[in-house]
C-alpha positions as CSV (number, residue, x, y, z in Angstrom):
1,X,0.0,0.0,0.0
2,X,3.0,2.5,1.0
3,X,3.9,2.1,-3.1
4,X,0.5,2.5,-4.4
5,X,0.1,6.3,-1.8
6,X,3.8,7.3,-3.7
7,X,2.0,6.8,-7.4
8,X,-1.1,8.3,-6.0
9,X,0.8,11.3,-5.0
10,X,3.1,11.6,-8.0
11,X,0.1,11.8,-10.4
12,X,-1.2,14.4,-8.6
13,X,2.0,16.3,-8.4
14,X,2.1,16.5,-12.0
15,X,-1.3,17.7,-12.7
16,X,-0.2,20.1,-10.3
17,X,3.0,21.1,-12.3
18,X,0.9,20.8,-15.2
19,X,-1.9,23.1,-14.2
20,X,0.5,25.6,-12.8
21,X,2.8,25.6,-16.1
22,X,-1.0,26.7,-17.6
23,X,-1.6,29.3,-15.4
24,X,0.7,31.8,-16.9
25,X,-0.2,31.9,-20.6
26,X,-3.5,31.4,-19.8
27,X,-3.4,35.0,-17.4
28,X,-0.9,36.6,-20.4
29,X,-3.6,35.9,-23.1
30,X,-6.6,36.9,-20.3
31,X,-4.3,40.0,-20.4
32,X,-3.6,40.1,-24.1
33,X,-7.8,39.9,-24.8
34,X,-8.6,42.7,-22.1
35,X,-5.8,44.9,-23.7
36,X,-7.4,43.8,-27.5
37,X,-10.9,45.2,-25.9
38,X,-9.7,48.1,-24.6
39,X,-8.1,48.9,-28.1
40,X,-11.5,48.3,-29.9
41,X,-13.4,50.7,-28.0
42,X,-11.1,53.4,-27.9
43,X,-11.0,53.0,-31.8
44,X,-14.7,53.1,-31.8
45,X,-14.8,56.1,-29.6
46,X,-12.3,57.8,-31.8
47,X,-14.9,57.1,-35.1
48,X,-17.6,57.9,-33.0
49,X,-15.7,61.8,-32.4
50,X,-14.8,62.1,-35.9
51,X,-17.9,61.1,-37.2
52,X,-19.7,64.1,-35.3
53,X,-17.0,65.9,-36.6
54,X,-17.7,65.3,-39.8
55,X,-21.4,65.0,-39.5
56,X,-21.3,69.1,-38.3
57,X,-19.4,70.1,-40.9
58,X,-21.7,68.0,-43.5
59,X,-24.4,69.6,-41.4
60,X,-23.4,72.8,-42.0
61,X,-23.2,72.2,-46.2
62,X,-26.2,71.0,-45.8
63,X,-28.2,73.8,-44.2
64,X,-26.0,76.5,-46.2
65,X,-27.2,75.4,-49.3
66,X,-31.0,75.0,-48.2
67,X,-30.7,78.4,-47.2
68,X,-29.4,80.0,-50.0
69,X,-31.8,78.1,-52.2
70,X,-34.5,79.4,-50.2
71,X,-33.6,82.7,-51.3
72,X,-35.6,84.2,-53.7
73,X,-33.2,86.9,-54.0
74,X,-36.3,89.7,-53.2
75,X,-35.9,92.5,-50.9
76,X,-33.0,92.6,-48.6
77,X,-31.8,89.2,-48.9
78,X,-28.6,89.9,-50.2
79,X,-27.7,90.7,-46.7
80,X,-29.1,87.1,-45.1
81,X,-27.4,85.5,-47.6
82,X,-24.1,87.5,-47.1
83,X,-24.5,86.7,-43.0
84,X,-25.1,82.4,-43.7
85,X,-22.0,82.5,-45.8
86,X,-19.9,84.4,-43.0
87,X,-21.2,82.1,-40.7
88,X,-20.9,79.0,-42.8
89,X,-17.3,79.6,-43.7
90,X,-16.5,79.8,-40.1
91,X,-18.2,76.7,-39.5
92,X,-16.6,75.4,-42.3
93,X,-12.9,76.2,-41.6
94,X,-11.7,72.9,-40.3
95,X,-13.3,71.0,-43.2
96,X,-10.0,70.3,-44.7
97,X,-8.6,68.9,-41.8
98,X,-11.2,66.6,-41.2
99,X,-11.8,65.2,-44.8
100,X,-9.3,66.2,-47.3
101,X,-8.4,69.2,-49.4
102,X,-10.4,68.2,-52.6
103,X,-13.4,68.1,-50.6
104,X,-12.7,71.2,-49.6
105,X,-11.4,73.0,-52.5
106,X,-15.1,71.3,-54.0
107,X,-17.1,73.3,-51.8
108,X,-15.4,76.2,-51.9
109,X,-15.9,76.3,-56.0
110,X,-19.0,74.7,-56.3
111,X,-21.2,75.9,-53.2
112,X,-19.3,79.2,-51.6
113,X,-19.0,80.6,-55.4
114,X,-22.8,79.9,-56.8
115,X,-23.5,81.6,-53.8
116,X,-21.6,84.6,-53.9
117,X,-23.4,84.9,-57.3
118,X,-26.6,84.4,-56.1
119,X,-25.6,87.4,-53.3
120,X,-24.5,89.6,-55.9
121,X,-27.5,89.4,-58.5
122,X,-29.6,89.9,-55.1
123,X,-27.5,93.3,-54.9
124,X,-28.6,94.3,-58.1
125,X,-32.5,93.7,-58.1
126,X,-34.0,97.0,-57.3
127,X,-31.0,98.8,-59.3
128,X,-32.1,96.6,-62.4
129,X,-35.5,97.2,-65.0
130,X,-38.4,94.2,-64.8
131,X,-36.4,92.4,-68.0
132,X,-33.2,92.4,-66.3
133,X,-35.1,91.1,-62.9
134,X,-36.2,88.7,-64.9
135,X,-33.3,87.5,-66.0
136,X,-32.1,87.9,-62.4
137,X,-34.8,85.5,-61.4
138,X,-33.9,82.6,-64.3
139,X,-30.3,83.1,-63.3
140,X,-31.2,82.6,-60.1
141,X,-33.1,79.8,-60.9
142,X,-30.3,78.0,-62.5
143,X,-28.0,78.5,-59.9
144,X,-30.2,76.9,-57.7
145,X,-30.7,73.8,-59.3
146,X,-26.5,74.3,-59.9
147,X,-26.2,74.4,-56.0
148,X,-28.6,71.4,-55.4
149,X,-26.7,69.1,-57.7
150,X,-23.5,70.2,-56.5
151,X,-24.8,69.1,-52.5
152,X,-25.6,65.6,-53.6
153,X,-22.0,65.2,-55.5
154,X,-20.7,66.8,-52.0
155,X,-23.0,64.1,-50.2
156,X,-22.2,61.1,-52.0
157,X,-18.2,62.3,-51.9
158,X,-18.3,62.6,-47.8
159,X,-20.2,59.2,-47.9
160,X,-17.1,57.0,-47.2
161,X,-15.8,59.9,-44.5
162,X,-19.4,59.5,-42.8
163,X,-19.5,55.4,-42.0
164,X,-19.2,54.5,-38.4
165,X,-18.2,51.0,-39.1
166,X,-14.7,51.2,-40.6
167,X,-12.8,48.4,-41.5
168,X,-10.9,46.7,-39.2
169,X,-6.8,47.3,-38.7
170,X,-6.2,43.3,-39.5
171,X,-8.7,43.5,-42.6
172,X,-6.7,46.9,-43.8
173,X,-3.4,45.1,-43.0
174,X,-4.4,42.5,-45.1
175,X,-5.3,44.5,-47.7
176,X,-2.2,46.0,-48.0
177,X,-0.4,43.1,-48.2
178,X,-2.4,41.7,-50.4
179,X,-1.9,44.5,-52.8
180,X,1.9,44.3,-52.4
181,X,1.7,41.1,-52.8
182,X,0.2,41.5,-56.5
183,X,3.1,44.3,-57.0
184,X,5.3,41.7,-56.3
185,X,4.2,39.5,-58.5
186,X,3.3,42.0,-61.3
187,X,7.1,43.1,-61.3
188,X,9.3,41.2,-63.8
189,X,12.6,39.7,-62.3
C-alpha cells in the first residue's frame, strides 16, 4: 500500500505542475484579450468623435445650401445670404482637416461661389429694369438647381468619411499586403 500512496501522489503532483505551467499563458492571453478590448473601443470612440465631426461640418453644407436656395433673392436678402456665408465659412474652416483638401477645394468652387453669385445678382434687383429682374430670377433659378446638384455630388463624396463601421486594422493590414503582394508579382525579375 505504501507504493501505491507514492503513485497516487506523484500523479497528482504533475497535474499540479501541469496546471500551474498553464496558469501563466492562460493569465498573459486573459491580459492580451482585455488589452485587445480596450483597443477596440477606444477606436470606436475615436470614429464615433470624428464622425460628429464630420457629421457638423456635412451639417453645415447642408443647411447652407438650403438656405441660400431658399432665397428668392427679393428684398433685402442679399444681406441674409451675405450673414449664412460668413457664418458658414466659419463653421466650415476645419473641413480640410477633417476630410481632405479636394473636398474642400469642391465646396469652396462649387457651393461658396454659386453663392456669392446668387448674393451679388440679389445686390442688383431694385438697381435693375423688370427684364433684367427677370433674367435675375432665371439666373437665379439656374444656380439653384446648380447648387442642389452640387450638395448631392458633396454628399455622396463625404459618404465613405461619414460610415461609423470602418474596417478593421487586420482586414486593412491584409489589404495591404495583399496589394503588395500583387506588385510583387506584377514586377518582372
Amino acid at each position: 500500500m505504501p507504493f501505491e500512496n507514492l503513485l497516487n501522489i506523484s500523479v497528482k503532483k504533475d497535474w499540479i505542475d501541469y496546471l500551474s505551467a498553464l496558469l501563466t499563458p492562460t493569465v498573459a492571453l486573459f491580459g492580451l484579450y482585455i488589452g485587445y478590448r480596450q483597443w477596440r473601443t477606444e477606436e470606436a470612440k475615436l470614429r464615433h468623435e470624428l464622425f460628429e465631426r464630420r457629421y457638423k461640418q456635412f451639417d453645415a453644407v447642408t443647411k447652407f445650401v438650403y438656405s441660400v436656395v431658399s432665397c428668392t433673392g427679393l428684398i433685402d436678402e442679399e444681406f441674409v445670404i451675405y450673414k449664412e456665408a460668413i457664418k458658414f465659412e466659419r463653421e466650415i474652416a476645419e473641413m480640410q482637416f477633417i476630410f481632405n483638401a479636394e473636398i474642400k477645394a469642391y465646396v469652396s468652387e462649387q457651393i461658396i461661389k454659386p453663392s456669392k453669385e446668387i448674393q451679388q445678382l440679389c445686390s442688383k434687383y431694385r438697381r435693375i429694369s423688370e427684364d433684367e429682374r427677370q433674367k435675375n430670377r432665371e439666373r437665379q433659378e439656374e444656380i439653384h438647381r446648380t447648387l442642389w446638384s452640387n450638395l448631392q455630388i458633396f454628399q455622396k463624396k463625404t459618404l465613405e468619411y461619414m460610415q461609423l463601421q470602418q474596417p478593421s486594422v487586420f482586414k486593412k493590414l491584409w489589404q495591404h499586403l495583399s496589394a503588395l503582394w500583387e506588385k510583387i508579382q506584377k514586377e518582372p525579375d
